[in-house]
N, C-alpha and C positions, 0 to 999 in steps of 0.2 A: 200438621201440614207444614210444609216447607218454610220457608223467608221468601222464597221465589213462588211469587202469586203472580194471577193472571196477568195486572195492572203490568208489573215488573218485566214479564216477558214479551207483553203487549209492544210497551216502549221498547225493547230492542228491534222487532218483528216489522220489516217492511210488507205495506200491504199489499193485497194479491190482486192481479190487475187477472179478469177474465180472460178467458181461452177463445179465441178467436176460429181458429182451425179447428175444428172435433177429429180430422183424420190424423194426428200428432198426438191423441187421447192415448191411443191402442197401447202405444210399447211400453207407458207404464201401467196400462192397469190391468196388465196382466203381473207386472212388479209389485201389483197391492194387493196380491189374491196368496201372494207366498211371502212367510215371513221364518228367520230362524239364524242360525251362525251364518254371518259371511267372512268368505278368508281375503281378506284383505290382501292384496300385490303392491308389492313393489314396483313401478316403472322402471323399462331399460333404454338408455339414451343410445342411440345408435346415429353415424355417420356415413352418408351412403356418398361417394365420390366419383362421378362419372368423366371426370378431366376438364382441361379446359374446353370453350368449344362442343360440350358434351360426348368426347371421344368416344366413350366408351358404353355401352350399356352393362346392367350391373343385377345380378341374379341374386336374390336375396332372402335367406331362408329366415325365417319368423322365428323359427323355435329356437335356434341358436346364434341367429347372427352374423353367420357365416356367407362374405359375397364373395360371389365370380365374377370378374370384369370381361367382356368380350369386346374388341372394339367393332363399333357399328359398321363399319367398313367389311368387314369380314364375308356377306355373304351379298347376293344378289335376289333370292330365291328361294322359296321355303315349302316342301310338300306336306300333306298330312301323313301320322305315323299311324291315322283311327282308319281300318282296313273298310269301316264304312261310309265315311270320309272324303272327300276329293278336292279339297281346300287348296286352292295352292295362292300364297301368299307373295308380294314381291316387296325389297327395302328401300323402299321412296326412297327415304332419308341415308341412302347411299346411294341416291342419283338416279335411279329405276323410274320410268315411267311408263306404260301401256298403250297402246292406241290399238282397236278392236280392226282389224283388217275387213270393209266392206263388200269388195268386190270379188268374195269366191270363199273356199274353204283352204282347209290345208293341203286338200290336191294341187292350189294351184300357189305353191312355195317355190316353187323353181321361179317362176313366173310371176309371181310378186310384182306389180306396179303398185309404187309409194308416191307417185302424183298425188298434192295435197294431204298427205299426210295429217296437218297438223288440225284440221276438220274433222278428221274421226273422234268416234266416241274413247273419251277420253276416261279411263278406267283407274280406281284407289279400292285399296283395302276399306272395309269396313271396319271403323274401331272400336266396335260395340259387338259384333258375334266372329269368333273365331272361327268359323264356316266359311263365311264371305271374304274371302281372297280379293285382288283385283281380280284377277282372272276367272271369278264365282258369279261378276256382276250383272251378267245376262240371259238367264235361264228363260226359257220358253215357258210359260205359265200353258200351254195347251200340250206339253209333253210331259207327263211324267215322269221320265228316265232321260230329261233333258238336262244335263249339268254346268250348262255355260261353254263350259270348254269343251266338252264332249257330250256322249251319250253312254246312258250304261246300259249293260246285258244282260239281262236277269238269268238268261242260261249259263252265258260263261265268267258272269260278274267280274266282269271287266267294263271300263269307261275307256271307250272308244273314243280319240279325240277327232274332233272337226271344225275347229277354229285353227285361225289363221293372227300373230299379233307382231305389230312393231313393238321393239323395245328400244325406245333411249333412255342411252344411258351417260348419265353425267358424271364424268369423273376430273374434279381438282387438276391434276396435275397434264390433263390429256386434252379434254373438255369433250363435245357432245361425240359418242357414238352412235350408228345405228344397226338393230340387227334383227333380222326375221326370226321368230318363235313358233314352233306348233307342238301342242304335246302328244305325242304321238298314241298312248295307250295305259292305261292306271289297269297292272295286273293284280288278278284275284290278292294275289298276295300282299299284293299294297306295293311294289314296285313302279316306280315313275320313268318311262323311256319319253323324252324329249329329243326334238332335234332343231339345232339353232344355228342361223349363220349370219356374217356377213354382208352387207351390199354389194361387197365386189367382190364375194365368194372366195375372197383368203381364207377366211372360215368357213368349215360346212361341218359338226360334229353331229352324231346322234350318241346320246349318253344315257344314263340310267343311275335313279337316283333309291337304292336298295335297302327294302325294308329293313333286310336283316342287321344293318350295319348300323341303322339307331334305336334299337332293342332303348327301353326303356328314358326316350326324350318324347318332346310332343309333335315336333318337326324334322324333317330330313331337308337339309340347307346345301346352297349349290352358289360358288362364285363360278362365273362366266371365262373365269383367267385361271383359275383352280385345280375347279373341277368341284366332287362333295367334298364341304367342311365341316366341321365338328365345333360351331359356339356355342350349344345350348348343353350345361351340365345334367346329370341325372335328373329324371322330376322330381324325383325322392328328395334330392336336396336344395330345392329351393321354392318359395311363393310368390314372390312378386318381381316383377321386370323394372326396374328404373331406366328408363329409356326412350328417344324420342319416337314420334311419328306424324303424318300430315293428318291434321282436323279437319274440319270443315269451320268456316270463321267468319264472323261479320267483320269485316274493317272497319277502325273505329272511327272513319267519317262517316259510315253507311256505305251504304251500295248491296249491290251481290255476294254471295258467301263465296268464299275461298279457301283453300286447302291450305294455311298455316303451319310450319314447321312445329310441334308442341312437344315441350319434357314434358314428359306423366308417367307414371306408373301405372302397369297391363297385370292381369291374374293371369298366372297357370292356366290355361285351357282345362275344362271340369272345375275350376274351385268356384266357391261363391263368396259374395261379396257384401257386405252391407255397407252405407254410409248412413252416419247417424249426426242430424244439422242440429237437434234442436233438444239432448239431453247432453247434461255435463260428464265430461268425465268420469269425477266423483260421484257422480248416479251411475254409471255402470259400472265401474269398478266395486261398487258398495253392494250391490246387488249381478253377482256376476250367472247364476242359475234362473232367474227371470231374464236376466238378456238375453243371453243364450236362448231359450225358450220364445220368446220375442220374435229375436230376430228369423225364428226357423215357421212364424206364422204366415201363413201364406193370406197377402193383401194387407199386411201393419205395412206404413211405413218404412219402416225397416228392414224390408222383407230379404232374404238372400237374396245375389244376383249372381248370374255368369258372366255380366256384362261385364268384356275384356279389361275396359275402362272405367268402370265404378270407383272408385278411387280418381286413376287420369292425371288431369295436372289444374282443374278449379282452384285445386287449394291453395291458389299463390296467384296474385294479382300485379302485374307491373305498372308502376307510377314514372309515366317519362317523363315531368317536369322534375319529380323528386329525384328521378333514377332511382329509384328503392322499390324492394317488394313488399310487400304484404299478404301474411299467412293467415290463413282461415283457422287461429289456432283451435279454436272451439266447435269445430267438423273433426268425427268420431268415426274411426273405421273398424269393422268385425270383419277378422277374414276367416272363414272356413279352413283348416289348413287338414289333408290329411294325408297319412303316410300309410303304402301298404305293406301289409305283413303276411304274405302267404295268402290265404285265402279270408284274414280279417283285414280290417281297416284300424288305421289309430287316428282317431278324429279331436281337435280339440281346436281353442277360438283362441284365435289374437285380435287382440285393439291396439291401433295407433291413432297417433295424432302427428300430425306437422307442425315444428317446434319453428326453424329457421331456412332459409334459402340462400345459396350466394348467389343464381344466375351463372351466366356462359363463363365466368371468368373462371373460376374453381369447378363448377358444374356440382357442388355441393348440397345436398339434403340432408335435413337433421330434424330425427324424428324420437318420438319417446314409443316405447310398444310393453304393452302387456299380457299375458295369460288369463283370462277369462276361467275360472276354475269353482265352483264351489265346494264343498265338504265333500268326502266321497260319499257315494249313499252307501249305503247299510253299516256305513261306523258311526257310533254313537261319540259324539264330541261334546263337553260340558261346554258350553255358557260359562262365562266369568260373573255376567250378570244377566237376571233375566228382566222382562218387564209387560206390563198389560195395559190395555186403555181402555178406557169406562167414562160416560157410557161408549157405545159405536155399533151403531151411526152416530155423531151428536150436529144438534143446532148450536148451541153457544157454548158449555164449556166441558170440557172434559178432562177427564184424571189421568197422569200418567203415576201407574204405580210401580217400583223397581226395585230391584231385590238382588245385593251382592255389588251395589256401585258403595264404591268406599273413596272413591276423590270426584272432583267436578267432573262435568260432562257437556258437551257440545249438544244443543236441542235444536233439530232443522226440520223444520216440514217442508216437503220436496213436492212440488205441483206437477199435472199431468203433459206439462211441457218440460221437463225434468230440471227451472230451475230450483233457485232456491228459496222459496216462496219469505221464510220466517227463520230466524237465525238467533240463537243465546249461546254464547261461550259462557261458558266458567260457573254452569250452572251447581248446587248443590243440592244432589240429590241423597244425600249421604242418609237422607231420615227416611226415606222410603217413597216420598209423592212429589208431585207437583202439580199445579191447577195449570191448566191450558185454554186461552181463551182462541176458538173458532171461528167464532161470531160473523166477523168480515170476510173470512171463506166465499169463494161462490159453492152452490153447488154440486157433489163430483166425488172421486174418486181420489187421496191424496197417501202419501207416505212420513210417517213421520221417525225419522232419523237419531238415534242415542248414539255418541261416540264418547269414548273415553280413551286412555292413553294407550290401551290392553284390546279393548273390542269394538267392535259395530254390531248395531243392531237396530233391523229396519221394520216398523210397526203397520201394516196398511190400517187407514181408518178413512170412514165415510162421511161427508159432510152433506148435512140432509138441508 
């Protein structure tokens, strides 16, 4: 038996304080039920830079790193490109705001009275389902085929529109405009005919905003002074948006929620999302084919999301006596990332975390991201070392025996809240065992952790 006995790793081993939550149990014990090679990653530090001011929004592909800047200003208006779809989106945070026209439909556009205006139902994006447009926010719950801004036509599928809306618009250097909106018809084809004017009828356009012409984005974009623009690169090459938009916010005296200007980071429309509060890092990087698995269970904690803003901008708190932020370093993100190929898919998982922030001045994010990969299956890969535990279940002590460790090794038993429950550096295993004392365990489901300088290898055992 070793030199390193129970007493020994006792004394390094902080004790395990019980689990309060049972819904935070899930995501790892399903990490206790697999055990075998994990390929350890490398972290990659990336800097995501959206200008002073936050100029610019920033397109950011996960698997290589590669960002597109578009400045936020660029567009007014955003349609869907999903032909069953009718999403239309507008960019607050380039001065756009809505107001749902009362007094008639879009028949009466010529004729428009904007008496009290600023009384109507005042209309935002939704920042959680990339469906709900502003212009999405009032569906008739007793029509079927009522889409807010229109109706659709199950014969000719098309979305007939029949709304009527003010748009102001706030621009820097001009200040408030105002201008009548009605959309006029969303064709089969997914084609957007609008027509928008003026108050004092210097404008009167009807335009069209064409499928064909953003073959492979997720929206077809439209500035007011323009015409269609083109900020959103391929979907293929990017996953996440670094970019602002209006919240919903309690102000920090209290009161009524308010729609707050917020940096945060949006998914891709279709990807999904996990945020993970309450395992470390080094627990999922250690174990990256149980995550994976984990997170694809429907009702864990962890569960994928499509929500736009899963991610968002929580991860960073401002201190205004400090003037300083503070980053949620230890919130864990999975993002679903996939790329198509013909008529297959290329699916694989990234994890980030949020490392630093500068705020408005730089508009600077800095984050660490990894690849989520384990062994490929059906190749057989040797172990450098292998190891077993005896007995398990156990009450009080147990044996780990190991085979092929020839320098110290790192011993951590990982709790079902994924810290670090019990901790020995510099162990020597070199004879083949060690005694492990359980004892002060609660109850449960735990993982116990061998690292060396060459490998990882993660044991589940039961604590009865």
């Amino acid at each position: 038996m070793s030199q390193v006995h129970a007493l020994g790793l006792q004394s390094k081993f902080a004790p395990h304080k019980k689990m309060k939550n049972k819904g935070q149990l899930i995501l790892v014990i399903w990490a206790a039920l697999l055990s075998g090679r994990l390929v350890a990653q490398t972290p990659v530090n990336d800097t995501i830079t959206m200008g002073q001011g936050y100029a610019n929004s920033v397109y950011f592909n996960l698997r290589t790193g590669a960002k597109t800047s578009s400045p936020i200003s660029t567009w007014h208006m955003a349609h869907t490109t999903v032909s069953r779809d009718n999403c239309i989106r507008l960019n607050h945070l380039n001065g756009v705001d809505v107001y749902a026209y009362p007094k008639g439909s879009n028949k009466d556009f010529s004729t428009m009275d904007t008496a009290g205006w600023s009384t109507w139902k005042h209309f935002y994006n939704d920042i959680h389902t990339h469906e709900l447009g502003a212009l999405n926010q009032s569906i008739n719950p007793k029509d079927q085929w009522d889409f807010s801004w229109g109706v659709y036509n199950p014969t000719t599928k098309e979305v007939v529109g029949d709304s009527l809306y003010l748009f102001v618009i706030n621009t820097p250097s001009v200040g408030k405009s105002y201008m009548k909106f009605m959309p006029i018809v969303q064709t089969a084809t997914g084609d957007l005919i609008f027509r928008y004017a003026t108050l004092d009828g210097s404008i009167d356009k009807t335009d069209t905003l064409k499928q064909a012409n953003y073959t492979g984005k997720s929206y077809k974009y439209y500035n007011f002074a323009k015409g269609a623009v083109q900020p959103e690169p391929s979907r293929e090459s990017w996953d996440l948006l670094f970019t602002r938009y209006l919240a919903p916010t309690t102000p920090p005296g209290g009161g009524p929620m308010v729609m707050y200007p917020t940096m945060g980071v949006e998914s891709k429309r279709g990807e999904r999302v996990s945020k993970i509060t309450t395992y470390t890092w080094d627990v999922i990087v250690a174990n990256p084919a149980q995550s994976i698995a984990g997170i694809k269970m429907t009702g864990t904690p962890a569960e994928l999301s499509k929500d736009l803003t899963k991610i968002g901008g929580d991860w960073k708190t401002f201190d205004g006596a400090a003037m300083t932020w503070t980053i949620s370093t230890d919130w864990n993100y999975i993002v679903e990332t996939i790329r198509n190929q013909g008529a297959t898919k290329d699916t694989s998982y990234w994890m980030l975390a949020f490392t630093a922030f500068s705020g408005s001045s730089k508009g600077e994010t800095q984050l660490k991201r990894v690849e989520l990969k384990a062994a490929a299956a059906g190749v057989s890969v040797a172990n450098r070392f292998s190891a077993k535990l005896y007995p398990n279940p156990s009450s009080d002590m147990m044996m780990i025996w190991a085979n092929g460790i020839t320098d110290q090794a790192n011993v951590q038993i990982i709790g079902t809240d994924g810290r670090i429950i019990k901790n020995a550096n510099g162990v020597n295993m070199s004879n083949g065992s060690i005694q492990l004392s359980v004892q002060d365990l609660s109850a449960g489901s735990y993982i116990v952790r061998i690292k060396t300088n060459e490998d990882i290898l993660s044991l589940p055992f039961i604590k009865q």
